[in-house]
Backbone as CSV, one residue per row, in Angstrom:
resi,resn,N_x,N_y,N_z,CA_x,CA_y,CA_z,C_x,C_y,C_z
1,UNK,78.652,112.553,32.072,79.155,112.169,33.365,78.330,111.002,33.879
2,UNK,79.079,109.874,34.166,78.105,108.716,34.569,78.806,108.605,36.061
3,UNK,77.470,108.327,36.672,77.644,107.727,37.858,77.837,106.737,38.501
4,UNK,78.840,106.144,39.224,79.014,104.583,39.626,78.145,104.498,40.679
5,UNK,77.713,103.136,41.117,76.995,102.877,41.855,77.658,102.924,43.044
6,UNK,76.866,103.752,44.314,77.527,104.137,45.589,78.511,104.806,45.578
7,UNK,78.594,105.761,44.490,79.690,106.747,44.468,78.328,108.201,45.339
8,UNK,79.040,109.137,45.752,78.657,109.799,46.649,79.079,111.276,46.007
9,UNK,78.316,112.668,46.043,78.575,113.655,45.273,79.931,114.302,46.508
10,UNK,80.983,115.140,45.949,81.713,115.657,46.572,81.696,116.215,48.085
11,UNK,80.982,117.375,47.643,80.199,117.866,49.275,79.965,117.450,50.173
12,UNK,79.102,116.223,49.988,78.814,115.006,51.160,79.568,114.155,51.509
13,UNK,80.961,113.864,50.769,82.068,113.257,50.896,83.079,113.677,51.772
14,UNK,83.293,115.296,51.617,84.162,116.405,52.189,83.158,116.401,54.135
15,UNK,82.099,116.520,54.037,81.464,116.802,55.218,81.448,115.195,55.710
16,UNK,81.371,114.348,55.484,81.702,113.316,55.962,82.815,112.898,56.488
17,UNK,84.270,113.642,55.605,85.427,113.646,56.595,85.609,114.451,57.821
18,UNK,84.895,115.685,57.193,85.272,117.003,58.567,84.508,116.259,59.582
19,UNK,83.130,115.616,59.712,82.580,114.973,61.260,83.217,113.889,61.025
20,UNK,83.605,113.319,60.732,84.686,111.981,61.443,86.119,113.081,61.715
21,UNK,86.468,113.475,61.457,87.495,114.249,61.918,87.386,114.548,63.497
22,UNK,86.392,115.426,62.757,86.047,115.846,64.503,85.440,115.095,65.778
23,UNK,84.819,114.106,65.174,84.419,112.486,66.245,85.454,112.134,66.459
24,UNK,86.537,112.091,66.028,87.491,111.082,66.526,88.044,111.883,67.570
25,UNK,88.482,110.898,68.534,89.111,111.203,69.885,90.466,111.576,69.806
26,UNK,90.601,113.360,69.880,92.070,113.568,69.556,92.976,113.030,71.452
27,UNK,94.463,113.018,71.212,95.310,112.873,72.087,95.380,114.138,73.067
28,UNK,94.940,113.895,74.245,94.831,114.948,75.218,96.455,115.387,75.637
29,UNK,96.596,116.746,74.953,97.834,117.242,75.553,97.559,117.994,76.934
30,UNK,98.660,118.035,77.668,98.585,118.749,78.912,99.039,120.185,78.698
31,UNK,97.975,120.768,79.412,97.922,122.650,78.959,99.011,123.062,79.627
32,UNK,99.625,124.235,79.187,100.700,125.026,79.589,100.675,124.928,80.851
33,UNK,99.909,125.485,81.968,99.456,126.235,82.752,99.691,125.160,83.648
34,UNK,98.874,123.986,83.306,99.278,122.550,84.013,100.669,122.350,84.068
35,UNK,101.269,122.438,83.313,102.900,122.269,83.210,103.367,122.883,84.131
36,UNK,102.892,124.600,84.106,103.949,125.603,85.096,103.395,125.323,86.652
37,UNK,102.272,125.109,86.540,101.627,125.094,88.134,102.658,123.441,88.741
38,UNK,102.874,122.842,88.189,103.305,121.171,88.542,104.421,121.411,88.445
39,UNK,105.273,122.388,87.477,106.427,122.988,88.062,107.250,123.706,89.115
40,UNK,106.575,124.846,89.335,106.277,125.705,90.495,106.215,124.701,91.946
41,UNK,105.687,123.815,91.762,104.673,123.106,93.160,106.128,121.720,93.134
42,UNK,106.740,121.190,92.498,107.789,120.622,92.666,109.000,121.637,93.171
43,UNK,109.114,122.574,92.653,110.203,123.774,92.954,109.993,124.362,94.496
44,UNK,108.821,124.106,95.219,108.469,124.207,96.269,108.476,123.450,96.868
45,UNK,108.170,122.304,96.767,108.686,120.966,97.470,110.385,120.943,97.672
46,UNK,110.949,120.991,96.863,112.285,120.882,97.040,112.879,122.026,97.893
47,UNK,112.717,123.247,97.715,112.786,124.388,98.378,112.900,123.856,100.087
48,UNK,111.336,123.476,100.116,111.238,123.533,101.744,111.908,122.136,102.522
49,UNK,112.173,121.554,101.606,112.986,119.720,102.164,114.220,120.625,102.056
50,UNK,114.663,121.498,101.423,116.403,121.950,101.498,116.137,123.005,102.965
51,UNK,115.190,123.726,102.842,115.152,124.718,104.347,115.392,124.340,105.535
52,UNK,114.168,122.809,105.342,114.334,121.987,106.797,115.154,121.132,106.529
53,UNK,115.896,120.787,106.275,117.193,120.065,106.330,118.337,121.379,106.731
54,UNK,118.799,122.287,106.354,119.458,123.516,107.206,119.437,123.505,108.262
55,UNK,117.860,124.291,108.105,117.491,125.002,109.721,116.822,124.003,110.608
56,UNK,116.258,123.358,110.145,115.609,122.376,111.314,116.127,120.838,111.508
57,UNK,116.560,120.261,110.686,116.742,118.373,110.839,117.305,118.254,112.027
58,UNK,118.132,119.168,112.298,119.525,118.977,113.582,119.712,120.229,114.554
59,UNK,118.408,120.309,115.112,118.366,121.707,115.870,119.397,122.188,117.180
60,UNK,119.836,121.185,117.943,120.761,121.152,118.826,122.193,120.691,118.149
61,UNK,123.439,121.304,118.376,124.477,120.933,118.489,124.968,120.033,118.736
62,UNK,126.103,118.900,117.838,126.030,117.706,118.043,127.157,117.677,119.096
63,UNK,127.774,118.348,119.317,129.070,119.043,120.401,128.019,118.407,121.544
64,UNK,127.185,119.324,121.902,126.510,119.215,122.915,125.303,118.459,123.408
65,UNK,125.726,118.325,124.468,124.876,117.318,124.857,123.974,117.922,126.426
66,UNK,122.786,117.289,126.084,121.219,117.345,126.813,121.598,118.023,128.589
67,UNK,122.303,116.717,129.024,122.790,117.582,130.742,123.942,118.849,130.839
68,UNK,124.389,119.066,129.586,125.111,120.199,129.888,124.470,121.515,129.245
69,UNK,123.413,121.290,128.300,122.734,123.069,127.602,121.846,122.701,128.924
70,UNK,121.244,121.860,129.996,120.344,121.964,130.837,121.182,123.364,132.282
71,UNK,122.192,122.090,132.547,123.028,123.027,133.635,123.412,124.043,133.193
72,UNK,123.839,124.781,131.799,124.115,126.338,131.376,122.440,126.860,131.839
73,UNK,121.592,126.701,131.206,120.183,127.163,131.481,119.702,127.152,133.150
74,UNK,119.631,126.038,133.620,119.515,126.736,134.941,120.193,126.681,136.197
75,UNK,121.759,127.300,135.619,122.610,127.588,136.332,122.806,128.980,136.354
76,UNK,121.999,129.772,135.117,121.913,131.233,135.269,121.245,132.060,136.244
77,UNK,121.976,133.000,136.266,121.026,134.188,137.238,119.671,134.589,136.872
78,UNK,118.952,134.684,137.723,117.677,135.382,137.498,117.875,136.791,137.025
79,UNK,116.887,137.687,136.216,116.864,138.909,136.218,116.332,139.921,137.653
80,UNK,116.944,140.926,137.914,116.207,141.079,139.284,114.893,141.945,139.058
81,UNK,114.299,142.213,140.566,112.863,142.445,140.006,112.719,143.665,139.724
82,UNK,111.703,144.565,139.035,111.920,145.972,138.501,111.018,146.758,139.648
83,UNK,111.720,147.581,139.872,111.045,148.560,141.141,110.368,149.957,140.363
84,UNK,109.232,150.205,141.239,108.665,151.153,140.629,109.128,152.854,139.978
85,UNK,110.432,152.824,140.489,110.583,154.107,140.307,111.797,154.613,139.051
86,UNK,111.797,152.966,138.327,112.588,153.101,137.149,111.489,153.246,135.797
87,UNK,110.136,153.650,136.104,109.661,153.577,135.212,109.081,154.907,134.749
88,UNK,108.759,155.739,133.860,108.400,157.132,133.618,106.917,157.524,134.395
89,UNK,106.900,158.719,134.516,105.749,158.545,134.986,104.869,159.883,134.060
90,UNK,104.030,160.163,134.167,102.995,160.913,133.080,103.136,162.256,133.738
């Protein structure tokens, strides 16, 4: 068995690939978990822009207008006042 010059025995050849293997800078994938949480958190965003667009964007009636829900409101009766002897006693 002759040896060439700067030829290198197996072993040290093999371990020379596995640490460059492992030096080299692999491609950072994004973890599951990252995925579902950035999922979840968009699915919630959208959620609450659809809620307040329902229930809140347009809270008053477009029928109605400002001087007339005023005059229903305080054109009502008062409640009258509560006298003492509608209440239980011990």
């Amino acid at each position: 068995m002759t040896k060439l010059p700067g030829a290198r025995p197996r072993r040290k050849l093999a371990a020379l690939v596995l640490v460059d293997v492992l030096m080299k800078p692999q491609p950072r994938r994004r973890s599951r978990l990252a995925l579902e949480v950035g999922v979840v958190l968009v699915a919630k965003v959208v959620a609450l822009a659809l809620i307040w667009y329902v229930w809140f964007a347009d809270p008053v009636a477009r029928h109605l207008e400002p001087e007339r829900i005023g005059a229903v409101v305080y054109s009502s009766a008062s409640a009258p006042a509560p006298t003492g002897s509608e209440h239980a006693r011990p």
